[in-house]
C-alpha positions, 0 to 999 in steps of 0.5 A: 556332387559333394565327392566330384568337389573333394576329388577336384581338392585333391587334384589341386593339392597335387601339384603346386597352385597359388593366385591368379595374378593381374596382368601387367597393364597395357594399352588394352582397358581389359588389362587396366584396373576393373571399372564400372559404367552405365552404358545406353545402346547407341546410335539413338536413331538406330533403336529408338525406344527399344535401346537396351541398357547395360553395366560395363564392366572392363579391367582385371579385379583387384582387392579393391574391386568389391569396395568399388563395386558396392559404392556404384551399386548404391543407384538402385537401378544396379538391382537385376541389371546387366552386366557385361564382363570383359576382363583377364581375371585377377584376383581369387578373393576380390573375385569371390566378394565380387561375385557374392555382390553381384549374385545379391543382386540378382544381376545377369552376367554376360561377355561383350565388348563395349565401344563408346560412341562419341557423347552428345551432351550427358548421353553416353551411348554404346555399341555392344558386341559379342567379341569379349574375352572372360579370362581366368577369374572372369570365369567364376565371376560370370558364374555369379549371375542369377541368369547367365548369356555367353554369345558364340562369339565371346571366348570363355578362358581358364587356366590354373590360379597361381601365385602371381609374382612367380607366374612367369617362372613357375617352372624355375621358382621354389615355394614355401610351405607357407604358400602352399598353405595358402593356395590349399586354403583359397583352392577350399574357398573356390570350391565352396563359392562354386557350390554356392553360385550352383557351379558344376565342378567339371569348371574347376577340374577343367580349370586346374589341369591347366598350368600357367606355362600352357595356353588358356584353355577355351571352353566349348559351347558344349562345356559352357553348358554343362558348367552352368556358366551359360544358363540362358537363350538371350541376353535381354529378354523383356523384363531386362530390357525395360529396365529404367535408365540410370540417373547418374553416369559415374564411373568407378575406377579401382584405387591402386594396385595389391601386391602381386598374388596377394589381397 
């Protein structure tokens, strides 16, 4: 394993890779900002007492994501909750503090689209479904899950990181030594997060044959599996779906954005 790892190293270090940049915010909340909601399936009457529970989590992640994401995670229902992702990546580091969080918790990661149903009072009810894009970065963030779902219907996309202001002209752009010594650096931390997160390396040798000028690469179900990214069956088996419902429904926004390609 440790020589698959070293391999995928070398590989990256042959041609030029930097950070993932956040996309430029559109009208889709995927491209806006990561936040965090406590989300009740709905409508009331269609599942009764069984109605499951979930943390939505949309936008890209930012430097500011883990902070965030430590304050929402003071409610102690957050403990082995689920987490639904729906994000076009964003940042390398940001994603690692986030992913390390979220594995302490031993949260389970899925991909899903979460569709607020109109509010009645303070109940803010959700419809779930399979339909959710995990770009990029999202992909090691759903690696950090100690249970992993990826319904067929979801897309599981990668791609090579890159710095994020020459992303769009990587082609025509020229690189310093210096910024070539920071994506050898953050290429190294990657690889390590992988083996901690029990992550195959094929996921980052997949990932880095990708460059930014190609389309995203969709992972198969075959490869899904063989990755590590999808670990399980089902998405809520009894022990999550009992989980108590949350006292408070506070979401968190990210404050600001990081320079492009940088944290």
């Amino acid at each position: 394993m440790l020589r698959f790892f070293c391999s995928a190293f070398a590989l990256a270090c042959g041609i030029v890779h930097a950070f993932s940049a956040p996309p430029t915010p559109q009208e889709d909340s995927a491209s806006a900002p990561m936040r965090f909601e406590w989300r009740r399936e709905g409508p009331a009457q269609a599942c009764g007492a069984n109605c499951r529970v979930w943390i939505s989590a949309v936008g890209y992640i930012t430097a500011d994501t883990p902070r965030d994401f430590e304050t929402f995670a003071k409610d102690p229902n957050v403990r082995g909750a689920v987490l639904v992702l729906d994000s076009d990546g964003g940042s390398v580091l940001g994603t690692l503090a986030l992913g390390r969080a979220i594995r302490n918790l031993g949260m389970v990661t899925t991909i899903g689209k979460t569709t607020p149903l109109p509010p009645a009072g303070n109940d803010r009810r959700a419809i779930l479904s399979a339909a959710g894009n995990c770009e990029s970065m999202c992909a090691f963030l759903l690696l950090a899950g100690a249970r992993r779902y990826v319904p067929p219907e979801a897309h599981v996309l990668v791609h090579q990181i890159w710095l994020g202001k020459k992303r769009k002209q990587a082609l025509e752009s020229n690189y310093s030594a210096e910024e070539l010594n920071i994506v050898q650096r953050d290429i190294g931390r990657l690889v390590q997060y992988t083996i901690e997160m029990g992550g195959s390396g094929e996921l980052l040798e997949t990932a880095l044959r990708v460059p930014p000028w190609e389309p995203l690469y969709r992972l198969s179900t075959d490869e899904l599996r063989r990755m590590k990214l999808t670990t399980a069956d089902a998405l809520f088996e009894p022990e999550v779906a009992g989980i108590p419902p949350p006292k408070s429904t506070t979401s968190l926004t990210t404050v600001g954005q990081p320079a492009a390609g940088r944290d």
